[in-house]
MDAnalysis code that builds the backbone (N, CA, C; Angstrom):
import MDAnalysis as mda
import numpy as np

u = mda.Universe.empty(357, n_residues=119, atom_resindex=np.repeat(np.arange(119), 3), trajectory=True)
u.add_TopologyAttr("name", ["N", "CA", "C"] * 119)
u.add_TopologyAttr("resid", np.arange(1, 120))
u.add_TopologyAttr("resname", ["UNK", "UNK", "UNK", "UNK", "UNK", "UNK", "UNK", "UNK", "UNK", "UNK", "UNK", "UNK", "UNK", "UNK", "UNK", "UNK", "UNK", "UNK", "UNK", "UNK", "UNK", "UNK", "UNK", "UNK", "UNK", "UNK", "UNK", "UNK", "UNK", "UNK", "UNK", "UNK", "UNK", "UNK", "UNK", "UNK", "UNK", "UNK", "UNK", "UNK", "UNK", "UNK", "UNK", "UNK", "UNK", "UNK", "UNK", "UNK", "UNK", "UNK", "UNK", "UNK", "UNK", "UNK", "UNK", "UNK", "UNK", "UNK", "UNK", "UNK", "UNK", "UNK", "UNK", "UNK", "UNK", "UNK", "UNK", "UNK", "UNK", "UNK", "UNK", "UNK", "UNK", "UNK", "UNK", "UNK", "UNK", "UNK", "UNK", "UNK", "UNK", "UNK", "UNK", "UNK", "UNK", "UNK", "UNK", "UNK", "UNK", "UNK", "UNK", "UNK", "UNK", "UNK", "UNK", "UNK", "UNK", "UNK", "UNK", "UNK", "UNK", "UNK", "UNK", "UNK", "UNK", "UNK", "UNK", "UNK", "UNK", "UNK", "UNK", "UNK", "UNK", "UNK", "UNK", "UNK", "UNK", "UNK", "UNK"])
u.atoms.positions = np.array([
    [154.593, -2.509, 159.760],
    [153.886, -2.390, 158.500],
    [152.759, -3.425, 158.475],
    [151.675, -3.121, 157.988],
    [150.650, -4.016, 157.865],
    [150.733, -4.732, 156.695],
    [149.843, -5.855, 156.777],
    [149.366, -6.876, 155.786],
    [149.072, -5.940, 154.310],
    [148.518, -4.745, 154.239],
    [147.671, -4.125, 153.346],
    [148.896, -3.557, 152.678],
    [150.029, -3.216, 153.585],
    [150.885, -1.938, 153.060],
    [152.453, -2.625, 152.642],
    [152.262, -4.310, 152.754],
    [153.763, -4.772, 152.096],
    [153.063, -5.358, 150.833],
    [153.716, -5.836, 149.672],
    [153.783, -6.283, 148.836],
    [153.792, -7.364, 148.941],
    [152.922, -7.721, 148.492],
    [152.239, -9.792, 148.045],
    [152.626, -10.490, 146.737],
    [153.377, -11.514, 146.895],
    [154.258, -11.814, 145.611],
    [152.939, -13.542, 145.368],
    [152.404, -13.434, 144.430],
    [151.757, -14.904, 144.151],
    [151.977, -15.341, 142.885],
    [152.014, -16.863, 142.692],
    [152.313, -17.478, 142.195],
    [151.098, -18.317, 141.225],
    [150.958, -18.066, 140.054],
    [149.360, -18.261, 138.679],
    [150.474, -19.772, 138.192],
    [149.341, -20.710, 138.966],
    [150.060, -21.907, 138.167],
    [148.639, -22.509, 136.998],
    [148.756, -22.649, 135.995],
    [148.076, -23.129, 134.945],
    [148.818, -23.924, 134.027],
    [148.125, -25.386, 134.138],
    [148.417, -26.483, 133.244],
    [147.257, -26.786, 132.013],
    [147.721, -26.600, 131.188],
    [146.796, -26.796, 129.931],
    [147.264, -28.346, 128.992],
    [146.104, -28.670, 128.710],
    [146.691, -29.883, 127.996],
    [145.940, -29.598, 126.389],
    [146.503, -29.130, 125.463],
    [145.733, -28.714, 123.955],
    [146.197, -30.191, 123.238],
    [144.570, -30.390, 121.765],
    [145.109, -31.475, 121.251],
    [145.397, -30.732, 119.966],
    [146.569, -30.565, 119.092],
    [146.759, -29.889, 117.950],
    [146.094, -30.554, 116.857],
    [144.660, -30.088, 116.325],
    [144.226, -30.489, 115.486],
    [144.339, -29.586, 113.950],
    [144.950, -28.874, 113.662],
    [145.632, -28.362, 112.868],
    [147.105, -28.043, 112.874],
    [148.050, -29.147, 112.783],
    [149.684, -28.898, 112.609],
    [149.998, -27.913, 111.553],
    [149.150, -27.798, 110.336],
    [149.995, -26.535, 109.674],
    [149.297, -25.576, 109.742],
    [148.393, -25.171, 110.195],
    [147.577, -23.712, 110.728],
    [148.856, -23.688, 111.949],
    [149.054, -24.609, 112.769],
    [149.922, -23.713, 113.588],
    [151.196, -23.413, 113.620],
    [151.796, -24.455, 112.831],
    [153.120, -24.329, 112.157],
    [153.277, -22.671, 111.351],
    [152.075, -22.206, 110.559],
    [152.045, -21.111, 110.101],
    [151.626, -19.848, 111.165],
    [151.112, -20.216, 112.141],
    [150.810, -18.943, 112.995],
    [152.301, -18.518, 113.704],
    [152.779, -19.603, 113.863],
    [154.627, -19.680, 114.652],
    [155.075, -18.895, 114.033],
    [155.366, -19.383, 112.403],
    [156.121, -18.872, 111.751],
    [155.637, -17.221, 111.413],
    [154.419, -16.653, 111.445],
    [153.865, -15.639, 111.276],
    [154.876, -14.430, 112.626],
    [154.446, -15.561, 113.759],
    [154.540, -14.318, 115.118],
    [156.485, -14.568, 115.067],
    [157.046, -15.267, 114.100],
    [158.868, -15.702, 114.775],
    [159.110, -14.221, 113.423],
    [158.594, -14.368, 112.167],
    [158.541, -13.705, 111.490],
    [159.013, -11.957, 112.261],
    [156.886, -11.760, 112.600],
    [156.716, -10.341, 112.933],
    [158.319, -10.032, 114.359],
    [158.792, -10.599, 114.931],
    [159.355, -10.586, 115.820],
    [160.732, -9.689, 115.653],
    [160.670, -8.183, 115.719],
    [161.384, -6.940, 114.962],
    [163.100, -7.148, 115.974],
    [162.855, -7.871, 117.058],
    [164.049, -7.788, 118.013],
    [164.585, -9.044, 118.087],
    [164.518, -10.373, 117.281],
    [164.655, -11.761, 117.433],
    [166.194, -11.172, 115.900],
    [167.042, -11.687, 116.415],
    [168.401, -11.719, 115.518],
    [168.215, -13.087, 114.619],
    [168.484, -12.560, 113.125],
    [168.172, -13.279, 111.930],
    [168.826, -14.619, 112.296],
    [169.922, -14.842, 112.861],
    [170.360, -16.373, 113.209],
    [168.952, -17.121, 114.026],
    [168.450, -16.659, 114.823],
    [167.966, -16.912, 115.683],
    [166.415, -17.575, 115.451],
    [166.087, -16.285, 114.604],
    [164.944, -16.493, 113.701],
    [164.985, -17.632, 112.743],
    [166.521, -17.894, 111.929],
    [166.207, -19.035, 111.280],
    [166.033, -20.650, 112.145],
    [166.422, -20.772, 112.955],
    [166.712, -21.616, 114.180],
    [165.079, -21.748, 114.392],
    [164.391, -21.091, 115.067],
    [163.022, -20.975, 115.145],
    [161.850, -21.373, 114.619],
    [162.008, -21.011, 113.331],
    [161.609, -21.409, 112.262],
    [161.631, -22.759, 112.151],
    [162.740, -23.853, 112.243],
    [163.088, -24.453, 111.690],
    [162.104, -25.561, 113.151],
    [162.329, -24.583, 114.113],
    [162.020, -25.801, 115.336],
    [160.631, -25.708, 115.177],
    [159.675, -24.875, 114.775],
    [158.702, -24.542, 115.136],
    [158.012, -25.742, 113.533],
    [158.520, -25.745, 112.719],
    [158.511, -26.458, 111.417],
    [158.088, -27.857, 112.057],
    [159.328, -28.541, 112.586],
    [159.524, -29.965, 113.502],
    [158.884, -29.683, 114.408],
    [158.561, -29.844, 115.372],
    [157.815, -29.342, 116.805],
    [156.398, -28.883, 116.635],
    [155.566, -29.697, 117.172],
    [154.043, -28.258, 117.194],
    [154.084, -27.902, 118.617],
    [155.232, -28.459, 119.400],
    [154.821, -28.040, 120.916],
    [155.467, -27.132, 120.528],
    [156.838, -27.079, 120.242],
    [157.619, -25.610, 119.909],
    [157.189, -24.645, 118.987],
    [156.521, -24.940, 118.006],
    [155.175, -24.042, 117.486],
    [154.326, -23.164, 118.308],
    [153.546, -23.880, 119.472],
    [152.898, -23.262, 120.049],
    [153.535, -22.309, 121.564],
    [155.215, -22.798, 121.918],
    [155.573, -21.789, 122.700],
    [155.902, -20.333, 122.260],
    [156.238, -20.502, 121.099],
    [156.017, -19.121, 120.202],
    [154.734, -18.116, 120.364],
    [153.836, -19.002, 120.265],
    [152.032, -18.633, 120.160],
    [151.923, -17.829, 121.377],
    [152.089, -18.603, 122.268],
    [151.486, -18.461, 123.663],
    [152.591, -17.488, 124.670],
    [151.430, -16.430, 125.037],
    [152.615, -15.364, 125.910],
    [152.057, -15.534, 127.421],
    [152.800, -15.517, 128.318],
    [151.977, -15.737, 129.493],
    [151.484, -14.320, 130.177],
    [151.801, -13.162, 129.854],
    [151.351, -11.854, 129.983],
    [150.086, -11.518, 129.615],
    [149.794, -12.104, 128.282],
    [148.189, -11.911, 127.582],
    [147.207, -12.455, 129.021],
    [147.751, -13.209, 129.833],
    [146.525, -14.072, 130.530],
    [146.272, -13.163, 131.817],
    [147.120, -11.776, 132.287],
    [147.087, -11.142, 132.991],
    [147.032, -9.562, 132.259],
    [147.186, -9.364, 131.132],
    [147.126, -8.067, 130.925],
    [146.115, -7.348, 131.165],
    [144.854, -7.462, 131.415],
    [144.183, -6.545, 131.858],
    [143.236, -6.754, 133.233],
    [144.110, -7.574, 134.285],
    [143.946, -7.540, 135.627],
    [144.231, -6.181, 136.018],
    [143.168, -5.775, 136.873],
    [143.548, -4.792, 137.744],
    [144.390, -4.666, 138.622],
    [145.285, -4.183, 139.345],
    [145.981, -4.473, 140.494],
    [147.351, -4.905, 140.875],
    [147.979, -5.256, 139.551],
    [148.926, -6.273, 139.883],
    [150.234, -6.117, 138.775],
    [151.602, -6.463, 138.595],
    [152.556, -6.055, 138.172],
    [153.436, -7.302, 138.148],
    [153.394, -8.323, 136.549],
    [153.861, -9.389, 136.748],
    [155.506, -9.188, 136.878],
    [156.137, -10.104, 137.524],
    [157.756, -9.855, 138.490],
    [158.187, -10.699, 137.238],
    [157.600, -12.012, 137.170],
    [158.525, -12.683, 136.330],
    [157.590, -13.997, 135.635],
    [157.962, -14.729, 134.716],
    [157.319, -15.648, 133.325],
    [157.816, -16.437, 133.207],
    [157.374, -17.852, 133.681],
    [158.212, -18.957, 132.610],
    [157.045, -20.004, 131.907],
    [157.753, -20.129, 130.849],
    [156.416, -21.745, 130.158],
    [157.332, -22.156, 129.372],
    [156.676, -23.818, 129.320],
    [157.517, -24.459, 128.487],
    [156.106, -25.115, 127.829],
    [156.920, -26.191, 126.747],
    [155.202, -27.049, 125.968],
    [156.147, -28.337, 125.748],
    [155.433, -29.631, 125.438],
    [156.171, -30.640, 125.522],
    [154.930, -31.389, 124.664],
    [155.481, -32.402, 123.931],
    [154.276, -33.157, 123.229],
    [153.943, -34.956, 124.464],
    [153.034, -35.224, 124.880],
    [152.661, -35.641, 125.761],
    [151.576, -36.994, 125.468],
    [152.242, -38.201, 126.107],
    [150.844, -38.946, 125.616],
    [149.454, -38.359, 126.378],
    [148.423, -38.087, 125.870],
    [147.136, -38.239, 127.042],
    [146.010, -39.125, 126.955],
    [145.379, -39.507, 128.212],
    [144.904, -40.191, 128.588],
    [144.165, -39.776, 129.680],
    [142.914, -39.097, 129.263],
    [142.338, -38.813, 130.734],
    [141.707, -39.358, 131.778],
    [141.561, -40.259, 131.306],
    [141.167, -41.201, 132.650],
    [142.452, -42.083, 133.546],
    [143.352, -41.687, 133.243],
    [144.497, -41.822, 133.607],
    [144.697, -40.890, 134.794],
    [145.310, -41.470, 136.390],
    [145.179, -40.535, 137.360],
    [146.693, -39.704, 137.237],
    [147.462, -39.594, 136.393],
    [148.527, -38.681, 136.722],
    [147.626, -37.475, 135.757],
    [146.566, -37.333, 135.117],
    [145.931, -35.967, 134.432],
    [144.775, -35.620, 135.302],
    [144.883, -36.051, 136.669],
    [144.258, -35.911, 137.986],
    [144.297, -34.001, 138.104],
    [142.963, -33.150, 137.846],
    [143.198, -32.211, 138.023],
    [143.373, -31.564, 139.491],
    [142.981, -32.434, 140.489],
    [143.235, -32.180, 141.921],
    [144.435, -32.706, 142.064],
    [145.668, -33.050, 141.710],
    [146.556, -33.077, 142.025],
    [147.682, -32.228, 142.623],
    [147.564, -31.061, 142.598],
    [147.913, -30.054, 143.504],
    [147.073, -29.997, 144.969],
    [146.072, -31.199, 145.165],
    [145.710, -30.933, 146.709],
    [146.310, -32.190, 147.204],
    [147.080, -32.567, 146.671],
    [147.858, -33.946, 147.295],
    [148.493, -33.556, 148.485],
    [148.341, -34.026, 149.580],
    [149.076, -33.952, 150.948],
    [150.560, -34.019, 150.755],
    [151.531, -33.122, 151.490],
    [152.902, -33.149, 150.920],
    [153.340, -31.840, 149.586],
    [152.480, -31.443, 148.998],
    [152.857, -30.902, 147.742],
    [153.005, -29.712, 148.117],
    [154.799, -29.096, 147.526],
    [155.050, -27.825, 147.870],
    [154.978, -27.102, 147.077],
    [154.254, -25.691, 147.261],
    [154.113, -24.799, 146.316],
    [154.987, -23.324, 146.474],
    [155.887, -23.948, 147.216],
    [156.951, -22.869, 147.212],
    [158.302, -22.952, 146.268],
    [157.859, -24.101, 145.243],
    [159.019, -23.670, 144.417],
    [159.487, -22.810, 143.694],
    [160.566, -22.650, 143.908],
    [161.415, -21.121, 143.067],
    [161.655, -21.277, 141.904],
    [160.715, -20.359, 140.496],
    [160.716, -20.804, 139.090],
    [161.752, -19.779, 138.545],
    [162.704, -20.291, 137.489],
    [163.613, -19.014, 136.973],
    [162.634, -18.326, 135.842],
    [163.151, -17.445, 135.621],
    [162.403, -16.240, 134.709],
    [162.043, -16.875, 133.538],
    [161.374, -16.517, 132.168],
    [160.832, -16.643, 131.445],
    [161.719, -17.418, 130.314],
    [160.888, -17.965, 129.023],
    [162.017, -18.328, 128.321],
    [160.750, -19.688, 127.584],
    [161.269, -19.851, 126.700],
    [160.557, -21.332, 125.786],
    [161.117, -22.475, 126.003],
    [160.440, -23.587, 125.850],
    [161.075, -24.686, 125.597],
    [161.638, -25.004, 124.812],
])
């Protein structure tokens, strides 16, 4: 079988660093999309709510789907999703927010991520 005719599995790594300059615009967009959410079980939903209330990182894993960033690629059939959000000091002149840090000598990019899910 050729190169052309097996299936190519790749791996979309994207690190974003957002500064939340509106906590209750997004506290309310959470609660909007935990709301609309017709298959999320009412326990579950209140739980959500409640994190997304406390949390703007957990606010915004609600927000953010990682499918939207591929849905209208040509070609391709995502296998599997994971993201998490974490509230973070930053500092960009700081070398661990080094955006070449994935060309560091040593760095493996064959790690095996489990399927999808929030922080």
């Amino acid at each position: 079988m050729s190169t052309s005719e097996t299936t190519r599995f790749v791996r979309l790594r994207v690190d974003l660093v957002l500064e939340i300059d509106g906590p209750a615009e997004l506290t309310e967009a959470a609660e909007g999309r935990i709301d609309g959410d017709e298959f999320m079980p009412e326990e579950e939903r209140v739980q959500a709510r409640a994190a997304a209330r406390e949390d703007s990182a957990e606010a915004l894993a609600y927000l953010v789907e990682p499918f939207d960033l591929i849905r209208e690629v040509p070609g391709i059939e995502m296998v599997q999703a994971s993201w998490s959000t974490e509230e973070v000091e930053y500092d960009p002149d700081a070398l661990e927010w080094d955006l070449d840090e994935e060309d560091v000598e040593g760095t493996d990019d064959t790690d095996d991520v489990d399927g999808g899910g929030r922080a």
